[in-house]
C-alpha positions as CSV (number, residue, x, y, z in Angstrom):
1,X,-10.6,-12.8,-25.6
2,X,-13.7,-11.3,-25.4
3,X,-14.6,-8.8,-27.7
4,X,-15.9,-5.1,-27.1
5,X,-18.2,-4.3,-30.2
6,X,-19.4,-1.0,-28.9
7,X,-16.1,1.1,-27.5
8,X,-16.5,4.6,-25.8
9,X,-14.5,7.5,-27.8
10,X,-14.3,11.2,-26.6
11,X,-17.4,13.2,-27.3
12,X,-15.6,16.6,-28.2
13,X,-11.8,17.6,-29.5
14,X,-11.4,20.0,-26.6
15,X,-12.4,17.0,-23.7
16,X,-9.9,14.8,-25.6
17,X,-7.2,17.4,-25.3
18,X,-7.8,17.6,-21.9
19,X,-8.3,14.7,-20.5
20,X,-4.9,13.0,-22.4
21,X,-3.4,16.7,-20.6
22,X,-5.1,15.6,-17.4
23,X,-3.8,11.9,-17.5
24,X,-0.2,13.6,-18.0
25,X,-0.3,16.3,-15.5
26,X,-0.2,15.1,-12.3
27,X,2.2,14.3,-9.3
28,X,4.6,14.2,-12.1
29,X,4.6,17.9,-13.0
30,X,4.0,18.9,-9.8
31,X,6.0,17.7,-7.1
32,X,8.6,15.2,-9.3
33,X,9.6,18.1,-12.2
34,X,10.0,20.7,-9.0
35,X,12.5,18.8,-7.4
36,X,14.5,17.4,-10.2
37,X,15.2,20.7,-11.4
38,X,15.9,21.8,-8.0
39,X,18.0,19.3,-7.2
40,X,19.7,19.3,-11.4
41,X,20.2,23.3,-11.3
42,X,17.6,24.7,-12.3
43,X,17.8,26.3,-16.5
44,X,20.2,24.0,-17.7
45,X,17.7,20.7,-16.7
46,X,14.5,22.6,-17.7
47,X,16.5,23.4,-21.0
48,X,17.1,19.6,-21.6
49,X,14.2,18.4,-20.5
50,X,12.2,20.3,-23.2
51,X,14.2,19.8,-25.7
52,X,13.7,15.9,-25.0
53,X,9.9,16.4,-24.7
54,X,9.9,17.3,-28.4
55,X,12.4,14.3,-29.7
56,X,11.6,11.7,-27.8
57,X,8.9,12.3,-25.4
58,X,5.7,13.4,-27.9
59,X,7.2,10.7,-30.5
60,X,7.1,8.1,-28.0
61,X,3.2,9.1,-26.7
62,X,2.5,9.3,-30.8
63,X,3.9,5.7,-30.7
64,X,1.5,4.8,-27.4
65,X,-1.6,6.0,-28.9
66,X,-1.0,4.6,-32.4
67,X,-0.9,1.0,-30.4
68,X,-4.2,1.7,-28.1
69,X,-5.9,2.7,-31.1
70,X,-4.9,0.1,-33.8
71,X,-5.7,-2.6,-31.6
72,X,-8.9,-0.9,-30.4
73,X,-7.2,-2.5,-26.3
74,X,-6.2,-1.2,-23.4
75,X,-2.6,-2.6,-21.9
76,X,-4.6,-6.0,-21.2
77,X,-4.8,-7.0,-24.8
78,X,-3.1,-4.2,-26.9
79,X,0.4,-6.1,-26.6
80,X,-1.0,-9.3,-28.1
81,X,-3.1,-8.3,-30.6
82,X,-0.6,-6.2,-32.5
83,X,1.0,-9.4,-32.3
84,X,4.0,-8.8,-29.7
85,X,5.6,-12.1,-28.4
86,X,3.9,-13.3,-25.5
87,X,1.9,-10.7,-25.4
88,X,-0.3,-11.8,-23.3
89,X,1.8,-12.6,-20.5
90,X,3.5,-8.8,-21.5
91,X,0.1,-7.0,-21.5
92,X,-0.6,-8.8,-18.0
93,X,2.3,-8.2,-16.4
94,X,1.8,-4.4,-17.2
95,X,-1.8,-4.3,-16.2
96,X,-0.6,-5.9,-12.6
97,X,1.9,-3.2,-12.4
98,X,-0.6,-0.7,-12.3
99,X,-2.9,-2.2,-10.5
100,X,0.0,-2.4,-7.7
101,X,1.2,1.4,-8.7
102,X,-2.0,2.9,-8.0
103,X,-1.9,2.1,-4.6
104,X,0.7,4.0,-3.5
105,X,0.5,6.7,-6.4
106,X,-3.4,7.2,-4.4
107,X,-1.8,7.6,-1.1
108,X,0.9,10.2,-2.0
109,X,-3.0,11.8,-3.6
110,X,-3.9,11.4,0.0
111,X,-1.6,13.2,1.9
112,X,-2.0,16.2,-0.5
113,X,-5.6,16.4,0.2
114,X,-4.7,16.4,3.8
115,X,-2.6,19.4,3.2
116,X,-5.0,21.3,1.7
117,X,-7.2,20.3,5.0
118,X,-4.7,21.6,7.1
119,X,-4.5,24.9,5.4
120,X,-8.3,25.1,6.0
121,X,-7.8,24.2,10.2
122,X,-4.6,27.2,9.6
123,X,-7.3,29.8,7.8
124,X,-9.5,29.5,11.5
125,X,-6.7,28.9,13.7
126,X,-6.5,25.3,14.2
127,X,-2.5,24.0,14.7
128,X,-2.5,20.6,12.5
129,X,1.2,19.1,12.2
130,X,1.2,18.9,8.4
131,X,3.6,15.7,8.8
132,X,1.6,14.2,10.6
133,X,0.2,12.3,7.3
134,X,3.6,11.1,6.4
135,X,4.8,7.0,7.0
136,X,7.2,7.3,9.1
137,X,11.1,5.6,8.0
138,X,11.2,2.8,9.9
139,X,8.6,0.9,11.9
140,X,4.6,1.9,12.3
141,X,3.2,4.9,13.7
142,X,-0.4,4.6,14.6
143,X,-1.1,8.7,13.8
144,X,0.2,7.8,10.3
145,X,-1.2,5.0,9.4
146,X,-4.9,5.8,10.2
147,X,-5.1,9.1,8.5
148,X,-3.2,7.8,5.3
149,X,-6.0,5.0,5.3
150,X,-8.9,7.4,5.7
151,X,-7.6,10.7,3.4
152,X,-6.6,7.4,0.7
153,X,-10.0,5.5,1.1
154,X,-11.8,9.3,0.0
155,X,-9.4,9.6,-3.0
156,X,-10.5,6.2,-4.1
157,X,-14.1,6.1,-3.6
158,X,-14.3,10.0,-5.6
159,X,-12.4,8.2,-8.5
160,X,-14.9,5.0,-8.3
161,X,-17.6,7.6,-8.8
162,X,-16.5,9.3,-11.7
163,X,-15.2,6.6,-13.2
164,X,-18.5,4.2,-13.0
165,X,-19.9,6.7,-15.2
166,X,-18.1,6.0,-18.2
167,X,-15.4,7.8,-20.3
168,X,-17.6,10.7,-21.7
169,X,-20.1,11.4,-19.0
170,X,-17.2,10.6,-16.0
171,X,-13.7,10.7,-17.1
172,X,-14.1,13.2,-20.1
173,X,-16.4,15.6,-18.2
174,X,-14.5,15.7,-14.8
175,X,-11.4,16.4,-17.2
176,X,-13.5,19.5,-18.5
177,X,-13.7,20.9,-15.1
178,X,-10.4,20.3,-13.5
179,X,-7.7,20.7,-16.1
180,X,-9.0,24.6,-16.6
181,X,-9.4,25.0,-12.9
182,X,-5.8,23.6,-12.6
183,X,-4.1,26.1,-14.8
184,X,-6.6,29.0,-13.2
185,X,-5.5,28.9,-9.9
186,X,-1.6,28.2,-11.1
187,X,-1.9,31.1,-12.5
188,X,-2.6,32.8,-9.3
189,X,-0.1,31.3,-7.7
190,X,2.9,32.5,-10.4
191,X,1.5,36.1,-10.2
192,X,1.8,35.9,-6.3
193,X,4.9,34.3,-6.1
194,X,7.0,36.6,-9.1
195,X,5.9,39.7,-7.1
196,X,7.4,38.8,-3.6
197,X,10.2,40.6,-2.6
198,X,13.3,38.4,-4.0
199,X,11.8,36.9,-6.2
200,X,13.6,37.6,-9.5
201,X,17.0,35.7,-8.1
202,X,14.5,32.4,-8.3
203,X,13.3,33.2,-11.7
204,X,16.9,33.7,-13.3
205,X,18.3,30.6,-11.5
206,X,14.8,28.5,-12.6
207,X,15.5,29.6,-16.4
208,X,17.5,32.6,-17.1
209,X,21.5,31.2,-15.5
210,X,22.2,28.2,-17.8
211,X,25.4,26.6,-17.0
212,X,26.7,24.2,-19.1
213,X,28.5,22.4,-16.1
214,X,25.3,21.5,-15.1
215,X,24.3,19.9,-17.6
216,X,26.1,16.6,-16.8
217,X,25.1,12.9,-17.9
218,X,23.4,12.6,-14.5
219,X,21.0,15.9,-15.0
220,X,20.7,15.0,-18.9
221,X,19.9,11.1,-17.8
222,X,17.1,12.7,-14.7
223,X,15.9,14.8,-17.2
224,X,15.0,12.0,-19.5
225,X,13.5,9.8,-17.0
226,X,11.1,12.8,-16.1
227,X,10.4,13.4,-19.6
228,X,8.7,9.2,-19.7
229,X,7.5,9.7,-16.1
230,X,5.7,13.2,-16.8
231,X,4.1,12.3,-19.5
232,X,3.2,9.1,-18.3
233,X,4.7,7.1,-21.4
234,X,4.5,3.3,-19.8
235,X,2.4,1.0,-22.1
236,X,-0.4,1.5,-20.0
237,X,-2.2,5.1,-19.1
238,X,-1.3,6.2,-23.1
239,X,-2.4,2.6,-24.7
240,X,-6.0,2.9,-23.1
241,X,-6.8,6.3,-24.0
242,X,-5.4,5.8,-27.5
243,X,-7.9,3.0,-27.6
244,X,-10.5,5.8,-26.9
245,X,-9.3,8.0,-29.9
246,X,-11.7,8.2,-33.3
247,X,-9.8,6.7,-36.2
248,X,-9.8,10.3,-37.9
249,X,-7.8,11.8,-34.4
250,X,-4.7,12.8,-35.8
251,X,-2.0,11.5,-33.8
252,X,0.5,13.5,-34.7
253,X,-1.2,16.9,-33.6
254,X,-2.6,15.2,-30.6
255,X,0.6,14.3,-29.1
256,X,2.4,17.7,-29.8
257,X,-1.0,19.4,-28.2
258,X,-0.5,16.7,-24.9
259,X,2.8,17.4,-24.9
260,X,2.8,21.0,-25.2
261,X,0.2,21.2,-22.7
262,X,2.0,18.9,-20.2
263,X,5.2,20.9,-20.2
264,X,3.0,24.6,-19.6
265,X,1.8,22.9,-16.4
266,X,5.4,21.5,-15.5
267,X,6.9,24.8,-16.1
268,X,4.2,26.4,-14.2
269,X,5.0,24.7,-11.3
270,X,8.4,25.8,-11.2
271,X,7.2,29.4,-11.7
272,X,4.5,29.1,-8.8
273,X,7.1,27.2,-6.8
274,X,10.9,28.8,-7.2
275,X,10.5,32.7,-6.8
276,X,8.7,31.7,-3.7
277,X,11.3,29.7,-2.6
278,X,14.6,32.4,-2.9
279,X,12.3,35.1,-2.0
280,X,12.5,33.4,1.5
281,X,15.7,32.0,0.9
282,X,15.1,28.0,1.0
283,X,17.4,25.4,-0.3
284,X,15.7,24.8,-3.9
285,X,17.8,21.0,-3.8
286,X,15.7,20.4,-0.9
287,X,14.8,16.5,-3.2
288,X,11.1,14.7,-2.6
289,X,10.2,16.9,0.3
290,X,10.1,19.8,-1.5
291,X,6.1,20.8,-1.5
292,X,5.5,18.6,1.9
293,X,8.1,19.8,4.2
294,X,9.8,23.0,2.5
295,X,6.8,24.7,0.9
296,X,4.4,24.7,3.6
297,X,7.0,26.9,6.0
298,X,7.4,29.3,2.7
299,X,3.1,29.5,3.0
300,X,3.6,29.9,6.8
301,X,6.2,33.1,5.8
302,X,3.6,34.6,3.4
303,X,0.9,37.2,4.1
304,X,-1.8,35.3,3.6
305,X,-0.1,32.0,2.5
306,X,-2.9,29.9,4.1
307,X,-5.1,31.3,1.4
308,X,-2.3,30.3,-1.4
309,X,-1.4,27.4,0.2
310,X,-5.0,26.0,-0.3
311,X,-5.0,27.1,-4.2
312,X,-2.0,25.3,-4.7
313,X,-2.5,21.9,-2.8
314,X,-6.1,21.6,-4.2
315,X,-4.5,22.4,-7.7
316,X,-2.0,19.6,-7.4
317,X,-4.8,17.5,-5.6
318,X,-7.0,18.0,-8.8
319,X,-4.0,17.2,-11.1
320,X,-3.0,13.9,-9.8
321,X,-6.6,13.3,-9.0
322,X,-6.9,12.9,-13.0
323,X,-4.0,11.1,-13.3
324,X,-5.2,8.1,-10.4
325,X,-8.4,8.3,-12.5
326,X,-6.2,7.4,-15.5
327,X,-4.1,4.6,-13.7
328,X,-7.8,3.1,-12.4
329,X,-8.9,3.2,-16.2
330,X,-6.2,0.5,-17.1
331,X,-7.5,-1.6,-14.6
332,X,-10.8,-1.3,-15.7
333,X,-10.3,-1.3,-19.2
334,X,-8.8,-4.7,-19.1
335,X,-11.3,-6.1,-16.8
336,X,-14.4,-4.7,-19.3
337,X,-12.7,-5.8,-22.3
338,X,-11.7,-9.2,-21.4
339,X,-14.3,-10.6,-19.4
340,X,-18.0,-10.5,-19.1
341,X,-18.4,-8.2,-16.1
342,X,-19.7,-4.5,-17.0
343,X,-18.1,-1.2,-16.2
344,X,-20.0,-0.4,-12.8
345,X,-18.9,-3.8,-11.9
346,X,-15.6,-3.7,-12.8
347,X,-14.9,-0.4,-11.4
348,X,-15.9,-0.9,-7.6
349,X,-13.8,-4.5,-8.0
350,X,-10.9,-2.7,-9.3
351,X,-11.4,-0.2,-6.4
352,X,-11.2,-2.6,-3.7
353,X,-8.3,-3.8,-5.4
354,X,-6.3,-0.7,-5.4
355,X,-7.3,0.4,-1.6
356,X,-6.0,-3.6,-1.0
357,X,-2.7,-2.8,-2.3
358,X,-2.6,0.3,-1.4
359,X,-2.1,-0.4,2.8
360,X,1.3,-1.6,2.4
361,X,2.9,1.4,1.5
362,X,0.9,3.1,4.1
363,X,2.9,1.4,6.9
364,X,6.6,3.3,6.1
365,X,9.2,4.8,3.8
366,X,11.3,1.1,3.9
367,X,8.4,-0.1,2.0
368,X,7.5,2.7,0.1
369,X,10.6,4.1,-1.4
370,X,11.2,0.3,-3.2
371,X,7.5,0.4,-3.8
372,X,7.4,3.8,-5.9
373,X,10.9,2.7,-7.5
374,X,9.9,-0.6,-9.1
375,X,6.4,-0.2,-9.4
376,X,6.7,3.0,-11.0
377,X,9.8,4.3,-12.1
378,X,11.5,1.1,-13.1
379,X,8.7,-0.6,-15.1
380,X,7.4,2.6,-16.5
381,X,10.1,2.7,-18.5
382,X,10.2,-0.5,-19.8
383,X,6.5,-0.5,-20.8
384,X,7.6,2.5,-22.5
385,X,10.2,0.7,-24.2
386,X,7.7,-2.6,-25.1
387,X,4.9,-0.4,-26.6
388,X,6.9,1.6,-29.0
389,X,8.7,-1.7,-30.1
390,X,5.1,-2.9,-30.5
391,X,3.6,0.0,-32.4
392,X,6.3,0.6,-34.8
393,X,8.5,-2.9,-35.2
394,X,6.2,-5.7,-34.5
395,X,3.2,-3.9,-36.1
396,X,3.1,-4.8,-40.0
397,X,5.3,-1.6,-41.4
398,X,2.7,-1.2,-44.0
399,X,-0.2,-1.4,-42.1
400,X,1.8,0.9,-39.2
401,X,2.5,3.6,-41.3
402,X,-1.8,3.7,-42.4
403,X,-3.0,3.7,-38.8
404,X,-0.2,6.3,-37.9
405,X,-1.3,8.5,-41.2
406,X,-5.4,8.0,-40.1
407,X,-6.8,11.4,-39.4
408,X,-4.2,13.6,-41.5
409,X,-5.3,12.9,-45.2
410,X,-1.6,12.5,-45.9
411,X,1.4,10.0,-45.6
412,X,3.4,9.6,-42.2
413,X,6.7,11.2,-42.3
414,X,8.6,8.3,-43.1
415,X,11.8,10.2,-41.1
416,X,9.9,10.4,-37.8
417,X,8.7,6.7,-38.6
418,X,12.8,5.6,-38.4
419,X,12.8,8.0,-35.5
420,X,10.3,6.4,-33.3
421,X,11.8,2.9,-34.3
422,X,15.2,3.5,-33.5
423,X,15.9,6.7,-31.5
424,X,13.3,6.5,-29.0
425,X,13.8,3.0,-27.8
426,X,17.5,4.0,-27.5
427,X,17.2,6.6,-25.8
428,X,14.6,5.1,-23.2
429,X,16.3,2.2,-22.6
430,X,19.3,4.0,-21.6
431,X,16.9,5.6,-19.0
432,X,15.9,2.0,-18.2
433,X,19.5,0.9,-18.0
434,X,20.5,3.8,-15.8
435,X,17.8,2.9,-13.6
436,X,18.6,-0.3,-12.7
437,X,22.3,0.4,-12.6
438,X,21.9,2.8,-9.8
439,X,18.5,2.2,-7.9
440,X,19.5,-1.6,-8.1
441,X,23.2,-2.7,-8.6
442,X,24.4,1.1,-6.9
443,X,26.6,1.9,-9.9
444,X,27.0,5.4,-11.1
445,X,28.1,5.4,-14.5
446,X,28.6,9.0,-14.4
447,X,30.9,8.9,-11.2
């Protein structure tokens, strides 16, 4: 393996904070936390889901940094290093599940970009079919295709760009930039959206009317799967940037501050999103096509919803935007540190890769659904599962505890040690279990 002797770490606390924020907040908070709690009922699910953030969620990123940065490697060598059984073929197969999620993750980036396009052509009276984007669920449609390949292409070639520059003067910086502007123009949006007319019945459903019958095994078992894919727990995006972290970082606070962070934008999205949404009386369980199909008529209702319709795509455009930026950064990472080609190189070859595999998905939903569902949500959580067995069990326990404690002149709570060894594999491998027992086998252990 070849060694990196001189390794990028972040040049300031606050482009740390947001970049890991940025790597978290994405398509995830977005458009994935929006319509699970739509479709879960609203308070009870966003009740769950925070309470897991906080005992399994920010434990388990603790967990994924403490591996990136005692091994000093991104997912393609972290997992051996530390020692993990076959770690190679472990950190590999991880690094090639990326490689094949980013593909798809940029073209879902794509059609939001288009969106925001389209609000422009609305703003001066061009009619654009905001659908138009979308595969199609069967077969190939032309349309489709081509616009998905050009709106795609752009997404990746702006992430090359950044990205060639390095970790402080391209991923750190942009981060800088976007994360503020992110929260900026949410903010906007809430302050439009809790003063329509209506909109308080969305706001009580979204967090003030808990009902317990709500909160079933299916919600609490959603809400824990969002939790891993939110945050964007998977052995990989977590791993790298740990790598990046100074050895006086203190984990601890850092993963409470991403977490924290993570959860204001997930929230916000809901608060942007639902008041909107019963103000005009939508179906909130409206599932995936929530901010592609049902939001843009909500914008067409609005005065001047073209103008809020453009602050909101190009806010979740500029969220994921970070995130593909962080899925790329695996890639390269792995490439850098374990061969003899530098970063500019690696970048553009790791760019061609992901426009490569990102074409299939492109042609229809057949494809993409079992694209997004193995690719992302079911290997997600077992890298999740196979990074905090690596950090905290196969990791020396003396030598785990000191890398965990670096940064906080104290001990590690030996409590939230236990935790992180035993509770938070437990409790995402039940996500991983209920995965594959419904998505694969079609078996509802909940009835």
């Amino acid at each position: 393996m070849a060694e990196q002797t001189n390794r990028e770490t972040f040049a300031s606390k606050f482009g740390m904070i947001m970049t890991l924020v940025g790597v978290s907040v994405g398509l995830g908070n977005v458009w994935r936390f929006p319509y699970m709690a739509g479709k879960f009922g609203g308070a009870a699910f966003v009740f769950f889901y925070v309470l897991l953030l906080f005992v399994v969620g920010i434990p388990g990123l603790i967990a994924e940094y403490n591996l990136g940065r005692y091994t000093n490697r991104g997912t393609l060598g972290a997992f051996q290093k530390a020692g993990f059984p076959g770690g190679k073929v472990v950190g590999t197969w991880f690094w090639i599940v990326t490689t094949f999620a980013v593909g798809y993750y940029c073209n879902v980036i794509g059609w939001v970009l288009f969106y925001a396009v389209r609000e422009v052509g609305v703003a001066v009276g061009a009619t654009v079919n905001a659908a138009a984007i979308l595969p199609p669920d069967t077969g190939f449609n032309a349309t489709s295709f081509f616009l998905q390949f050009f709106f795609t292409g752009i997404v990746i070639l702006s992430c090359a760009l950044v990205l060639a520059k390095g970790l402080k003067e391209g991923v750190e910086k942009a981060s800088k930039y976007i994360m503020p502007a992110f929260f900026a123009l949410f903010l906007i949006l809430i302050v439009r959206a809790v003063t329509l007319p209506g909109a308080g019945a969305g706001i009580k459903w979204y967090i003030g009317d808990f009902r317990w019958k709500e909160l079933t095994g299916g919600s609490m078992a959603a809400a824990m799967g969002q939790v891993i894919f939110s945050l964007s727990l998977g052995g990989t995006f977590m791993v790298v940037y740990g790598s990046y972290l100074k050895k006086d970082t203190n984990l601890v606070q850092t993963g409470i501050m991403n977490g924290i962070g993570d959860t204001i934008a997930a929230l916000m999205a809901g608060f942007a999103i639902f008041p909107a949404v019963f103000a005009f009386n939508v179906e909130p369980s409206s599932g995936p096509g929530l901010i592609f199909f049902t939001l843009p008529k909500v914008f067409d209702s609005m005065p001047a919803g073209w103008l809020f319709a453009i602050f909101f795509y190009m806010a979740l455009f500029g969220a994921a935007y970070l995130s593909a930026i962080a899925a790329f950064e695996v890639m390269i990472a792995g490439i850098v540190d374990n061969t003899k080609l530098n970063r500019k190189q690696a970048t553009w070859l790791m760019a061609g890769l992901g426009f490569l595999f990102a074409i299939p998905p492109m042609i229809n939903f057949q494809i993409f659904g079992p694209w997004d569902l193995f690719w992302g949500s079911g290997m997600q959580t077992l890298g999740c599962v196979l990074a905090v067995i690596a950090s905290v069990w196969v990791i020396k326990r003396s030598e785990g505890l000191k890398a965990l404690a670096e940064g906080t002149g104290k001990q590690f709570p030996i409590w939230l040690y236990w935790w992180m060894r035993i509770a938070v594999p437990l409790a995402v491998g039940f996500v991983g279990v209920n995965w594959l027992l419904s998505e694969v086998f079609k078996i509802n252990i909940f009835g």
